[in-house]
N, C-alpha and C positions, 0 to 999 in steps of 0.2 A: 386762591387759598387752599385748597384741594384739589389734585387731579386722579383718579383712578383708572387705568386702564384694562389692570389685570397681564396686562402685557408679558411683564418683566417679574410677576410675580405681586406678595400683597403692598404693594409700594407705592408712596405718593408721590406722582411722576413731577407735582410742583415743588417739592421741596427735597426732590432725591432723597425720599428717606424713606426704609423699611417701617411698617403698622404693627404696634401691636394687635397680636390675637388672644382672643379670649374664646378656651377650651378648642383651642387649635387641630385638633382630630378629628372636628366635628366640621372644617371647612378645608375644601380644596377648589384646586384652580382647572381649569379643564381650557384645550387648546386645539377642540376640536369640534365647537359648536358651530355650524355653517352658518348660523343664524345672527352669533354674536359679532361684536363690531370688531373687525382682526383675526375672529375665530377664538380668541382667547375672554374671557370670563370667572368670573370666583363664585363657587357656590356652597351654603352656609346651611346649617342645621344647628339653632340654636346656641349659636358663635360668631359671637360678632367683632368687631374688627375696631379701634380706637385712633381716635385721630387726636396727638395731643397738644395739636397747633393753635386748635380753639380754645385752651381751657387760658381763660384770663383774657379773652378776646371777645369780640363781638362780630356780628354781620352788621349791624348799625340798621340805617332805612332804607337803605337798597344791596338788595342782593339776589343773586338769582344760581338754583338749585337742580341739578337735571342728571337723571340718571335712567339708566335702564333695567327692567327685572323681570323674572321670570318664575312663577311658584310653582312649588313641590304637587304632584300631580295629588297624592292626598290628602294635601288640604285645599285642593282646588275650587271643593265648593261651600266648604263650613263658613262661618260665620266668625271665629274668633279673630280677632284683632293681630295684626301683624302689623309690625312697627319697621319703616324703612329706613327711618333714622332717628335720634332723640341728641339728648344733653344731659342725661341726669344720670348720677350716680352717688356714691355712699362717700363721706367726706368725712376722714378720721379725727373725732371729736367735735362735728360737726350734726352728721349723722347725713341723712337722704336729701341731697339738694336737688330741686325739683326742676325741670326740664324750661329753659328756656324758648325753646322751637321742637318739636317735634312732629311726624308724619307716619299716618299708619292707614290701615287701609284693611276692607271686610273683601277676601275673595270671593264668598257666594254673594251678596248684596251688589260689590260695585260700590261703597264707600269708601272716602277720601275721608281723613279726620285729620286737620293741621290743628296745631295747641302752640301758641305763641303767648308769651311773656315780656312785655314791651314796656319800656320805662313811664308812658302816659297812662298803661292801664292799674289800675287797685289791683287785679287779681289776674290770672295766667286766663288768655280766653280759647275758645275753640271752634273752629268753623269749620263746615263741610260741604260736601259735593255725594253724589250718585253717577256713577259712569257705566260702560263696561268695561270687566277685565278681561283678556284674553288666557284663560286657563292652560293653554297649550304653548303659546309663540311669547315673545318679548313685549314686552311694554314699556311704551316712553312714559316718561313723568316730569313735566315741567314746572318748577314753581319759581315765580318770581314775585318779589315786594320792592314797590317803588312809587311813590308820590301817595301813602297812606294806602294803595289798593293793594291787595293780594291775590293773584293769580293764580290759575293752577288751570294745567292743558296734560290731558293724559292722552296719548296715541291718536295727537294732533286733534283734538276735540275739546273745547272750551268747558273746563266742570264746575270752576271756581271764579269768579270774582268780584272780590268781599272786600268792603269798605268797615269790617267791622274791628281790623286793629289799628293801632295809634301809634306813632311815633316808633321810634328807633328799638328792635330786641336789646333787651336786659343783656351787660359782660357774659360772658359763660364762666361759670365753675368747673364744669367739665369738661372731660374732653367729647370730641363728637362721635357719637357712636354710632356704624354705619354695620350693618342692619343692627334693628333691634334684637334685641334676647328670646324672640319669642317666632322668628323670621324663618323660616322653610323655603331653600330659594337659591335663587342665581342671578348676581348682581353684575353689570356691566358698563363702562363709562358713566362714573359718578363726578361731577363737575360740580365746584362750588367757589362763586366767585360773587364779590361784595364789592359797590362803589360802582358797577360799570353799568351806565343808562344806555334806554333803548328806547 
C-alpha cells in the first residue's frame, strides 16, 4: 500500500507517485547518512508528508507497519508526544475527523502510544508499551495487527502485545499522514502493507 525509500526523493515507491508536503521548507531529504538504509533518508521539522491512497480506504484486520526513525537531538529527552503517523484531519464542512490508527511516542520516557478505531469498538481505544529509544542512532519500529492481536517490536525487542482491539480498523477519511505535525526527526524505509499473514 505504501512504500517509502527516500530514495528517489518524497515518493511512494508502490504506486510511482510523488507525496504531498505540507510546509515543505521545513523537510529535506539527505543522502549521506552511513547509517540509513541506502544512505538516503527524509528528515522533518514539523512537516509532514500525505499519503492520499488511504483516504476512503482501510488496513481492515491484518496489516503490518514498519519504518524507521531517528529524532532531533533537542528533543531527545522531553516528554512531549511525537506522532509517527495518524489519519486525522479537518474535513470541509465536516470539520475534524478523528484518527483511525495512529502512533506516537515520548523520547525521554520510551513510550509507544497506538490509538486505533475499529468497527467492533464504541469508541477509538489506546494501548501502550515502555521501551528504550536510542537518542542518537536509528530505530526500527514494527507493528503489526492480525488475528485480534496487536503487536509492536521496537529495535528487535517485543514492547507490545495487546489483545485489547477488536475487529477490522474504521475506512479512513483521511489521507495518511507520515510524521505527525508535531515530529522532529528523520524518517527512513516506511513500509505499509495490509492483507499479508505471517
Amino acid at each position: 500500500m505504501l512504500n517509502l525509500t527516500f530514495d528517489t526523493g518524497f515518493n511512494d515507491e508502490a504506486h510511482q507517485s510523488p507525496l504531498e508536503r505540507q510546509n515543505p521548507s521545513e523537510s529535506y531529504l539527505t543522502s549521506d547518512d552511513s547509517n540509513a538504509i541506502g544512505q538516503h533518508a527524509a528528515c522533518f521539522k514539523d512537516s509532514p508528508i500525505l499519503a492520499p491512497y488511504f483516504s476512503a480506504n482501510s488496513l481492515s484486520d491484518t496489516f503490518h507497519i514498519s519504518l524507521r526513525f531517528r529524532i532531533c537531538e533537542q528533543r531527545s529527552m522531553d516528554n512531549r508526544l511525537q506522532t509517527l503517523f495518524h489519519n486525522s484531519c479537518f474535513i470541509e464542512g465536516e470539520g475534524v475527523s478523528g484518527a483511525t490508527i495512529a502512533m506516537s511516542f515520548q523520547a525521554g520516557s520510551g513510550m509507544f502510544l497506538v490509538d486505533m478505531d475499529t468497527k467492533d469498538s464504541l469508541i477509538p481505544l489506546t494501548d501502550y508499551c515502555t521501551t528504550t529509544i536510542d537518542s542518537k542512532q536509528w530505530n526500527q519500529v514494527e507493528m503489526r495487527y492480525q488475528d485480534g492481536v496487536l503487536s509492536l517490536v521496537v529495535n528487535d525487542k517485543p514492547c507490545l502485545n495487546s489483545k485489547y482491539f477488536k475487529g477490522p480498523v474504521k475506512r479512513f477519511k483521511c489521507p495518511l499522514i507520515i510524521p505527525g505535525e508535531d515530529f522532529c526527526g528523520c524518517l527512513d524505509e516506511v513500509l505499509v502493507t495490509k492483507g499479508c499473514r505471517v
